[in-house]
C-alpha positions in Angstrom: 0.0 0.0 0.0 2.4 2.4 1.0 4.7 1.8 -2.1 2.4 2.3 -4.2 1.0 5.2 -2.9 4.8 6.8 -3.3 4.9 5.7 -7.1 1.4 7.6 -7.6 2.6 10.9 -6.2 3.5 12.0 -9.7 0.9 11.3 -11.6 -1.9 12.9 -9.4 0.5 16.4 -9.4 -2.4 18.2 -10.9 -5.0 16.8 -7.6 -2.0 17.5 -5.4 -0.8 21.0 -5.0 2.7 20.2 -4.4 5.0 23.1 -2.8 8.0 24.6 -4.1 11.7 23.4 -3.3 12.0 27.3 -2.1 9.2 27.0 0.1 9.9 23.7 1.7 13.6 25.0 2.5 12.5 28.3 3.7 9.5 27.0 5.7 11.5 24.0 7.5 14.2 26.6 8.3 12.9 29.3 9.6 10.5 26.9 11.7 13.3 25.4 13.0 15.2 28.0 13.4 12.9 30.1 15.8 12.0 27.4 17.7 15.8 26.6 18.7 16.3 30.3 19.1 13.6 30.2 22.0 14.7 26.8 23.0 18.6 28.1 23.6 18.1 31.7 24.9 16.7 29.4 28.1 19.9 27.3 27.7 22.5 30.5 28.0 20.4 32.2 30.5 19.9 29.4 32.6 23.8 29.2 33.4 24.4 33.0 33.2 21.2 34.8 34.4 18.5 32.3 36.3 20.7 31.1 39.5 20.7 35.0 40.3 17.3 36.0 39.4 14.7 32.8 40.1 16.7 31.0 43.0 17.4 31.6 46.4 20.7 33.5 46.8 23.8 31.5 48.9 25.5 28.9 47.6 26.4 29.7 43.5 26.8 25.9 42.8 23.5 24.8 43.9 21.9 28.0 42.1 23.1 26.4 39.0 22.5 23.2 39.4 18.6 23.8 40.3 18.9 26.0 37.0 19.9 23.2 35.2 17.3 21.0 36.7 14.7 23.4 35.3 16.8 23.5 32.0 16.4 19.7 31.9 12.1 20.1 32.2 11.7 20.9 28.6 13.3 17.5 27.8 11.2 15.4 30.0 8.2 17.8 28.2 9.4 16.8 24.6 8.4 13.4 24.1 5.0 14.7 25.6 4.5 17.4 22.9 5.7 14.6 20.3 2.7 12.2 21.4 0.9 15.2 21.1 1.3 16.6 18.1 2.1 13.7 16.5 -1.1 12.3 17.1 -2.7 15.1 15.3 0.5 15.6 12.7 -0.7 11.9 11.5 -4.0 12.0 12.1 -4.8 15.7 10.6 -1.8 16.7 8.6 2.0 18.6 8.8 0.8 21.3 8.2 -1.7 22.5 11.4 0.5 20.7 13.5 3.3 22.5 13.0 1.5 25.7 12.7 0.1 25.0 16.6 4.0 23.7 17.5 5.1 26.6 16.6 2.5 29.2 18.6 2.9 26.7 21.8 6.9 27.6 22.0 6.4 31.1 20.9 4.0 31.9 24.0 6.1 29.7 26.6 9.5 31.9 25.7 7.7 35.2 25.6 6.0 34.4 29.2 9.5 33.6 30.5 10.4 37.0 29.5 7.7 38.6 31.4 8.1 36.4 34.9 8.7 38.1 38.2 12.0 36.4 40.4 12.8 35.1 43.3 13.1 38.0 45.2 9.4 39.4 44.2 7.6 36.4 44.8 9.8 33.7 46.0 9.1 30.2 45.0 6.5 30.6 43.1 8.9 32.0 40.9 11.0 28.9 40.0 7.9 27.2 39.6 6.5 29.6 37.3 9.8 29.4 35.4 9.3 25.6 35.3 6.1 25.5 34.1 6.9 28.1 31.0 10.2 25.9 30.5 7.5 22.4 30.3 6.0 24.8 27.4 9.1 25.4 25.4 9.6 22.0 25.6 6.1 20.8 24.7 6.1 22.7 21.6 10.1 21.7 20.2 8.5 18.4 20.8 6.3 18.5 17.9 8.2 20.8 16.1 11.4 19.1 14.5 9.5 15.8 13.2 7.1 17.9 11.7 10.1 20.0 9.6 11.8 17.1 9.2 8.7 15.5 7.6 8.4 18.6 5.6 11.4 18.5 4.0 11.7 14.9 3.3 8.3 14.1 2.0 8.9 17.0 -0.5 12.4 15.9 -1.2 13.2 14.0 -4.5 13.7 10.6 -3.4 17.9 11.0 -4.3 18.2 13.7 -2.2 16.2 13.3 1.1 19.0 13.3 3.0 20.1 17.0 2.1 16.8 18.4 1.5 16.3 16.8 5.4 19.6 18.8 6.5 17.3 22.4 5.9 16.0 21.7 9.5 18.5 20.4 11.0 20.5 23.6 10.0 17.9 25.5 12.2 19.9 24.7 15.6 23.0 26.2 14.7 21.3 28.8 13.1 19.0 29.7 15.9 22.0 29.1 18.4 24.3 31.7 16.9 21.2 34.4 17.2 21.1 33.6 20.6 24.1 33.8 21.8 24.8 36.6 19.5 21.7 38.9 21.3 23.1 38.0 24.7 26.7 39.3 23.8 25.1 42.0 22.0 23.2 42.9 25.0 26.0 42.2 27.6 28.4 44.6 25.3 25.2 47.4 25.1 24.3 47.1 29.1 25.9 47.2 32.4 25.9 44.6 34.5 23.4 45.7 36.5 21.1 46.0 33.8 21.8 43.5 31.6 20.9 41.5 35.2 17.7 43.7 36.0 15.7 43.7 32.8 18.2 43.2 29.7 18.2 39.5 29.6 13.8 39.7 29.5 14.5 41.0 25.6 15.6 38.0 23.6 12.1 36.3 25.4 9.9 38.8 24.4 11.9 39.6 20.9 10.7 36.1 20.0 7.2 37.1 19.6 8.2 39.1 16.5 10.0 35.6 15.3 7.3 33.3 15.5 4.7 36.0 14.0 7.0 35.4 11.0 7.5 32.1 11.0 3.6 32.0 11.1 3.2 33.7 8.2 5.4 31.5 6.2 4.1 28.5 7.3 0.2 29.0 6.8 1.2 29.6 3.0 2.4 25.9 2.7 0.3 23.1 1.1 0.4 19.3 3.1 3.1 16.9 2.0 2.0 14.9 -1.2 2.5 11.8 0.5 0.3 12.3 3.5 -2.3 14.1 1.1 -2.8 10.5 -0.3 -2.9 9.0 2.4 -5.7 11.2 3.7 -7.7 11.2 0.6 -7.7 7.2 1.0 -8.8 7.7 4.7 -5.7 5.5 5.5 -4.8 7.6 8.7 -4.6 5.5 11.8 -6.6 6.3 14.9 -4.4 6.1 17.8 -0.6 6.5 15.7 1.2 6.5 19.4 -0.8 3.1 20.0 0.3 1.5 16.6 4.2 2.7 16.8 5.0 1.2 20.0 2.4 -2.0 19.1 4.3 -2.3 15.6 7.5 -0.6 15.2 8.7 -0.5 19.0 12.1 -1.5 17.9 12.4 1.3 15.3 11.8 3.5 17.9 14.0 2.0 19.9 16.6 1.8 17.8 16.0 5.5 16.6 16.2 7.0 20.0 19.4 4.7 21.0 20.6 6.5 17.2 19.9 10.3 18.5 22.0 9.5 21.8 25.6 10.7 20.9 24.5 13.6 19.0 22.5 15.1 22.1 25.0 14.6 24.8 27.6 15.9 22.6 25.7 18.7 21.6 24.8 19.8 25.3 28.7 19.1 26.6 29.7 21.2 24.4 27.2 24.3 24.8 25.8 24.3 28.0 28.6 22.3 29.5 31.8 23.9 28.4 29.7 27.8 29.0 29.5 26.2 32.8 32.8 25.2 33.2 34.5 27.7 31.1 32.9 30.6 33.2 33.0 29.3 36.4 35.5 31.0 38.7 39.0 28.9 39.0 39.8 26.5 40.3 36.1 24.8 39.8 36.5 26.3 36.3 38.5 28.0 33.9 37.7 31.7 34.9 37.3 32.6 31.4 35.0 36.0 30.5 31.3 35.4 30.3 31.2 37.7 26.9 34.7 35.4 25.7 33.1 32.3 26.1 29.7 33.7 24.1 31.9 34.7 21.3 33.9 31.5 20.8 30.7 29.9 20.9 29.2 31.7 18.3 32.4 31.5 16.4 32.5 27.5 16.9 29.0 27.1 16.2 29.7 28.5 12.2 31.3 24.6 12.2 28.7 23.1 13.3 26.3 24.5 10.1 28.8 24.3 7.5 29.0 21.0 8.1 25.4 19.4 8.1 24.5 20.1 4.5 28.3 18.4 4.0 26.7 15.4 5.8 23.4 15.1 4.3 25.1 15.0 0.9 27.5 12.4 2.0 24.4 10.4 3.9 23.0 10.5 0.4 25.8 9.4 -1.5 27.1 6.7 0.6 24.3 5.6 2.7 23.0 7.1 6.1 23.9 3.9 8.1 27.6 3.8 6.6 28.0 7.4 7.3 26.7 7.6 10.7 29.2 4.7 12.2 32.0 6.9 10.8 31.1 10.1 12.5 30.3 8.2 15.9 33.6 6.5 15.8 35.1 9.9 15.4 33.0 11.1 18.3 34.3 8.5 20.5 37.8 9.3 19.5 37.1 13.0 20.0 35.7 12.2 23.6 38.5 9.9 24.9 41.7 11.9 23.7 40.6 15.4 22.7 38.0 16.5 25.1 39.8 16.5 28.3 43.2 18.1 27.0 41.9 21.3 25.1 39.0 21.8 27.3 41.4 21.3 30.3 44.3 23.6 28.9 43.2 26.8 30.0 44.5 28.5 26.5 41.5 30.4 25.1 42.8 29.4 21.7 43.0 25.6 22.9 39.5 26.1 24.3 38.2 27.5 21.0 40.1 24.5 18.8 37.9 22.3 21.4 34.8 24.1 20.8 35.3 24.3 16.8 36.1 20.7 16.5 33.0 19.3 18.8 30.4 21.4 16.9 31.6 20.6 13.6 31.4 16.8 14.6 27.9 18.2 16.1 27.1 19.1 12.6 28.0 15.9 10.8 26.0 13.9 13.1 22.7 15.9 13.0 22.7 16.5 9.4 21.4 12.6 8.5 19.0 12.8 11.3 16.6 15.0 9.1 16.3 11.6 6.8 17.2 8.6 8.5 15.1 8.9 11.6 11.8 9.7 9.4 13.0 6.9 7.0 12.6 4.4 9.9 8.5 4.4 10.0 5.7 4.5 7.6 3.5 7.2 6.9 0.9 6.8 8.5 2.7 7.4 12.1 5.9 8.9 10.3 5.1 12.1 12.6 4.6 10.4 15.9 7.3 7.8 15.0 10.0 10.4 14.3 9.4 12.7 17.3 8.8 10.4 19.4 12.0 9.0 19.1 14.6 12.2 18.8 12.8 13.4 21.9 12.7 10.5 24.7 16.6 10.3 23.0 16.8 14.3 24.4 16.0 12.8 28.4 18.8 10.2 28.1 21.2 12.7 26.1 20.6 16.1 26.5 18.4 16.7 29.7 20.8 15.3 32.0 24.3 15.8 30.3 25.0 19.5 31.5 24.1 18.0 35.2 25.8 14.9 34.6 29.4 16.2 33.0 29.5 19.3 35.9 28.9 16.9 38.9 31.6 14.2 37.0 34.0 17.2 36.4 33.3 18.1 40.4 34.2 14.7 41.5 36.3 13.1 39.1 37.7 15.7 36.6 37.2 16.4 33.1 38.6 13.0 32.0 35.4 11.3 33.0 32.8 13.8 31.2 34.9 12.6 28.1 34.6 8.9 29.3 30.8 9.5 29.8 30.6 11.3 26.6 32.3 8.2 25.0 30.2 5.9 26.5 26.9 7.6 25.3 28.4 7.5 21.6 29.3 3.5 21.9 25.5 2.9 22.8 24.7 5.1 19.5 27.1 2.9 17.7 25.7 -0.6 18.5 22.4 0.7 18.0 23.5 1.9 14.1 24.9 -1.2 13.6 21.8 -3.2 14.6 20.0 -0.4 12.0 19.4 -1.3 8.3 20.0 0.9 5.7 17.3 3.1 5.1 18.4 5.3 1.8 16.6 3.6 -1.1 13.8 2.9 1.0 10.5 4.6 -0.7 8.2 6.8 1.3 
């Protein structure tokens, strides 16, 4: 059934209003690219701003670590908003679902924004900040399947890989604007009032974002291959129901697959921005606004090189591909990590950073493809979400916590073991993975 409603996509063009290349790369952008703008303005501020402002003032260490503990909410959220939205993303369409995703993130950032702290209404301010942070999460939840799904069901069936790297190149896109209005802010304002109200206007900013991003995406038509299968009536009623009844392994396998790329991902943002600030000797002393700029410097790696990897994920295979950049991950983790992050040379630190996000990039390019290329269409949506984001609670939720209390305890040689050990499970789980390339939507 599903074959040959894939082969039938051409010759029912003129019934199927198909959307542009332009369109599908603009619209799974920009999408994408909001959404991890809101999602990482929370991630800088919860290591530079929130232990001062929505937690109770004493000792700086556990400020940050119940910070991060709010920071890892969203990611507990995420498979939520993926059961959620999937369900209607395969029941109703791409489309609507991604158009609701989208408002659900844009509201939670833009109420952070506006929350009171600690000091104005005690804990009800952490809780508050919680609750906003559950939103953010709920909405990225449903967000990056639906791109993804937008760019590969449009994609011609050679290049699905690279036309599924457009997303993906929303994270470093919308991590560079972050970072770049906090340094920009930190450079314009004081202290004091970068502290008092500057860091509330990258929250609020974001309501101008998503307004766009709205606009864009309400001029889209749905994906030809859901179109069919919704003209045949083929949808299936409860798609969370059938994936874990039919393709449990897939999504087993898929979230085991996501693993490296998150942890690595969040060891080397929110992680090395910890460590790298944090006074000596429990860190490396380094300048708040130094560390933002090396990021955003690093981070130009990490997006040069994930259209680079979906055009080698389509030439040679996603499967084939993805064991070469986890083995260099693993190599990276055991015998890079520790030494440049350790050095205390800024321009060691920023070889570290450059090298990590770049190996970021070549592992989250194929994920646009190969993760949607897993289930069938009719819970493609639920399938794929569901998947990358119970991967972000094992990966990226608890890394930050995870690699700080290691580094407190142990040293930095055992966040690169732990790091390793999360890019081994991604490994077996790869090899255990067929190849998915010439596999027909």
């Amino acid at each position: 059934m599903q074959a040959s409603i894939t082969t039938t996509i051409d010759t029912e063009n003129q019934e199927t209003p198909v959307n542009s290349r332009g369109k599908v790369v603009i619209a799974s952008l920009i999408g994408t690219a909001i959404e991890f703008f809101d999602f990482y303005i929370y991630a800088t501020a919860a290591v530079i701003v929130f232990p001062h402002i929505f937690f109770p003032q004493g000792d700086p260490t556990a400020a940050t670590l119940q910070s991060l503990a709010t920071f890892a909410i969203a990611f507990i959220a995420r498979p939520i908003g993926s059961a959620l939205f999937g369900h209607f993303g395969d029941r109703v369409g791409r489309k609507a679902t991604l158009v609701a995703s989208l408002l659900t993130m844009g509201i939670s950032t833009v109420l952070i924004g506006l929350l009171p702290g600690y000091a104005s209404i005690g804990v009800m301010a952490p809780l508050l900040l919680a609750l906003a942070r559950f939103g953010q999460g709920l909405g990225l939840g449903g967000e990056w399947g639906g791109a993804a799904l937008l760019a590969t069901e449009n994609a011609p069936a050679k290049k699905r890989a690279l036309y599924g790297s457009f997303p993906q190149l929303g994270a470093p896109i919308g991590f560079f604007f972050a970072n770049g209005t906090f340094l920009l802010l930190s450079w314009l304002l004081t202290n004091e009032q970068f502290m008092a109200w500057g860091w509330r206007i990258p929250f609020i900013f974001s309501a101008v974002l998503v307004l766009i991003g709205l606009y864009v995406r309400v001029s889209l038509h749905e994906t030809p291959v859901f179109s069919k299968i919704a003209k045949a009536g083929k949808q299936v009623k409860v798609p969370l129901g059938r994936l874990l009844s039919k393709h449990l392994k897939a999504t087993i396998l898929g979230t085991f697959i996501m693993l490296a790329t998150y942890t690595l991902f969040y060891i080397m943002t929110v992680y090395s921005m910890t460590f790298s600030t944090s006074p000596v000797p429990a860190g490396l002393g380094f300048p708040r606004n130094d560390v933002l700029w090396m990021l955003m410097m690093a981070v130009i790696g990490f997006g040069l090189m994930i259209p680079v990897a979906g055009l080698i994920a389509d030439k040679y295979g996603r499967r084939n591909s993805m064991i070469v950049i986890t083995s260099l991950i693993i190599l990276f983790a055991l015998f890079v990590f520790p030494k440049l992050l350790g050095s205390g040379n800024e321009s060691l630190v920023m070889l570290y950073l450059f090298l990590g996000l770049s190996l970021m990039g070549l592992t989250f390019g194929p994920m646009g493809a190969l993760l949607p290329e897993l289930f069938p269409t009719e819970v493609r949506y639920t399938g794929a979400s569901f998947s990358y984001n119970v991967s972000s609670i094992l990966g990226a939720s608890v890394a930050p916590y995870i690699a700080t209390w290691l580094q407190a305890n142990y040293g930095l040689l055992y966040v690169g073991f732990y790091l390793a050990t999360m890019a081994v499970l991604t490994l077996l789980a790869l090899i255990l993975t067929k190849e998915t390339r010439h596999q027909s939507l």
